[in-house]
Structure formats: C-alpha cells, structure tokens
C-alpha positions in Angstrom: 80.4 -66.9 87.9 76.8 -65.5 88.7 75.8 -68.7 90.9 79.0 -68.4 92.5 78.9 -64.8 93.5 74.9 -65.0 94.3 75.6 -68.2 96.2 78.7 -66.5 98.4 76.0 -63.5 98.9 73.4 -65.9 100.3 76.1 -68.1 102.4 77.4 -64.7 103.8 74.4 -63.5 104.7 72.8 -66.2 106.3 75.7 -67.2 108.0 75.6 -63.7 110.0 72.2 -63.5 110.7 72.0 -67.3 111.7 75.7 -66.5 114.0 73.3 -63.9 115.9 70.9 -66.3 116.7 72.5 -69.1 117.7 74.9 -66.7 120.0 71.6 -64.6 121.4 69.4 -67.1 121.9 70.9 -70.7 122.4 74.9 -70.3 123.1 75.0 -67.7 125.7 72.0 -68.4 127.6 73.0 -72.4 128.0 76.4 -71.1 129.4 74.8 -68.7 131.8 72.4 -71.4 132.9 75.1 -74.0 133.7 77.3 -71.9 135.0 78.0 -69.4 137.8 77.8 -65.8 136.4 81.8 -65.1 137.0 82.9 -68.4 134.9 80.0 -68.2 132.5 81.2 -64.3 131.7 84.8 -65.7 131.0 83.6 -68.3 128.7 81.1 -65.6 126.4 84.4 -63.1 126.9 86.3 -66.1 125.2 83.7 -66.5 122.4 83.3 -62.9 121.3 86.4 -61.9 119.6 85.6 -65.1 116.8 81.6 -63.9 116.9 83.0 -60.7 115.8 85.7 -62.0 113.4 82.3 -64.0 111.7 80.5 -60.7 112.1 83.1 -58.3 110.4 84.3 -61.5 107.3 80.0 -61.8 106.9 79.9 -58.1 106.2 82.9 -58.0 103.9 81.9 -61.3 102.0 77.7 -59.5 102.1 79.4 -56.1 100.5 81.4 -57.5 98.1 79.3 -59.9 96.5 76.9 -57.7 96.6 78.5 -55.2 94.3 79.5 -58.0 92.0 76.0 -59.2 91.2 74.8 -58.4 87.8 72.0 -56.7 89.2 74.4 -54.3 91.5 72.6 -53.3 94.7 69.8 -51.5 95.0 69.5 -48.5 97.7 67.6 -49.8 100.3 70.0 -53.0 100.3 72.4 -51.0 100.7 71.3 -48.9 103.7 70.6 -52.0 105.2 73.8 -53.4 104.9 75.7 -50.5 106.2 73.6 -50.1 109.0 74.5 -53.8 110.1 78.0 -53.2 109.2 78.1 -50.1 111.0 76.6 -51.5 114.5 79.1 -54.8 113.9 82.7 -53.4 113.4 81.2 -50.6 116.5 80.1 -53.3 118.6 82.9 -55.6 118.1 86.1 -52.7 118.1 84.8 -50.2 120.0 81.9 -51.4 123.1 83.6 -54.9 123.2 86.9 -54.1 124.3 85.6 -51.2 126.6 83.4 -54.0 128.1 86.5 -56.5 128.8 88.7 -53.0 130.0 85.9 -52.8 133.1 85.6 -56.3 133.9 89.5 -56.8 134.3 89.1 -53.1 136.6 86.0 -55.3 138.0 89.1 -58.1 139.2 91.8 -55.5 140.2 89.4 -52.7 141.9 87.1 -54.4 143.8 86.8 -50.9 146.0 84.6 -49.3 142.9 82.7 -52.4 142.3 79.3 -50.3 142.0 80.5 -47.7 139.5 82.2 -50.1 137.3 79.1 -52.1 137.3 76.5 -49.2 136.3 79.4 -48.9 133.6 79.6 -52.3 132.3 75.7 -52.6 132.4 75.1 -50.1 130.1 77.7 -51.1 127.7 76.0 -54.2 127.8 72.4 -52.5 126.9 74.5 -51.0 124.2 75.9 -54.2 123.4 72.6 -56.1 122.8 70.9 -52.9 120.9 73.4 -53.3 118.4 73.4 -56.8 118.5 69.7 -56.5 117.7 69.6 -53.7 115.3 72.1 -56.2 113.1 69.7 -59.2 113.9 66.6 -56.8 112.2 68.1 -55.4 109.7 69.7 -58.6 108.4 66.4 -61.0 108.3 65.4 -57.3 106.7 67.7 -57.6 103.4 67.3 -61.2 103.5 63.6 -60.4 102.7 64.7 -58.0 100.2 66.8 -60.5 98.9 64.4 -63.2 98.7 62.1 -60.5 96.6 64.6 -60.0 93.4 64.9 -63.6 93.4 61.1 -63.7 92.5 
C-alpha cells in the first residue's frame, strides 16, 4: 500500500509540473506560431479549462497522498503545496474566466477595444505569474521529495 500511495504521490506530482511545461513552453507557443493571434487565442481558450481540470485533480491526488505516506508531510512540503494549490484553483476559477468574460466583450464591444485590452493584458501577466509561481514551487517539493527518498 506504501508503493502505491508513494507512487500516486510521484505520478501526481510530476504530472503537474511536467503539464506546466509542456503547456508554457511547447504547446502554446507552436499554436501562436502557426497561427494568427485571433484563431490561435481560441484554440489555447479551448485547452485551458482541461489544463486546469489536470491542475486542480494533480493538487488533490499531491495532497492526499501526501497525508497518506507513512512519513506524513513535513512543513515546508506543505507550504509548498498550498502555495501551488493556491495560485492553481485562483488561476484556473478566478483570472481564467475573467480572461475569457473580456475577450467575448473584446468580440461584442469593438468601441472599447483599448481598455479591454490594458485589462486582458494584465490578467494575462497575472496569469503567467501564477502559472510560474506553480512551475517553481513544484520542481521545489519535487527536490524536497527526491531528498526523503535518500
């Protein structure tokens, strides 16, 4: 039952982190490179709500198994996982969906095109800090991780 909870742990965890990187820094880029901004915004739109979905079962399957272990979890595991947590499920139910709310206004309002710009720009920044912060923190408590397997 250990290997299986330990082995969940791992799979969970390097599932989310390895999700983040293939999204950031192959997915997303190849669709805005082959496509023109409008269509290759649709497409990433389309993709987010199941990167989110892995994001939020990840963090579930990470807190849970991470309780189980025989060895329970230690604080700064802990902190680490909340803090990705955290940024996920507020990245993913909160900035997400205020993100898709301006680009449909983007569609129907063409008059305040500027404004709703500035405002989807900076949910984007906010968007890609998180996204980050999760990205560190994770390859973070993977290192933890690797050190109580030593």
């Amino acid at each position: 039952m250990n290997t299986l909870i330990h082995f969940i742990y791992l799979l969970s965890l390097v599932l989310w982190i390895g999700s983040i990187l293939f999204f950031s820094f192959f997915a997303a880029p190849a669709v805005f490179r082959v496509l023109d901004r409008p269509q290759a915004g649709e497409v990433v739109g389309a993709i987010f709500p199941k990167y989110y979905a892995v994001g939020y079962t990840c963090s579930v399957l990470t807190a849970a198994t991470l309780f189980m272990s025989p060895r329970g979890a230690d604080i700064p595991a802990l902190v680490f996982l909340t803090i990705m947590t955290a940024c996920t499920f507020y990245a993913g139910m909160v900035i997400n969906p205020q993100a898709r709310s301006l680009k449909q206004q983007l569609k129907e309002r063409p008059e305040n095109q500027d404004a709703l710009e500035r405002q989807f720009k900076s949910l984007h920044g906010w968007s890609v800090r998180l996204n980050a912060t999760v990205l560190i923190f994770g390859l973070g408590l993977l290192w933890i991780t690797a050190m109580r397997l030593t």
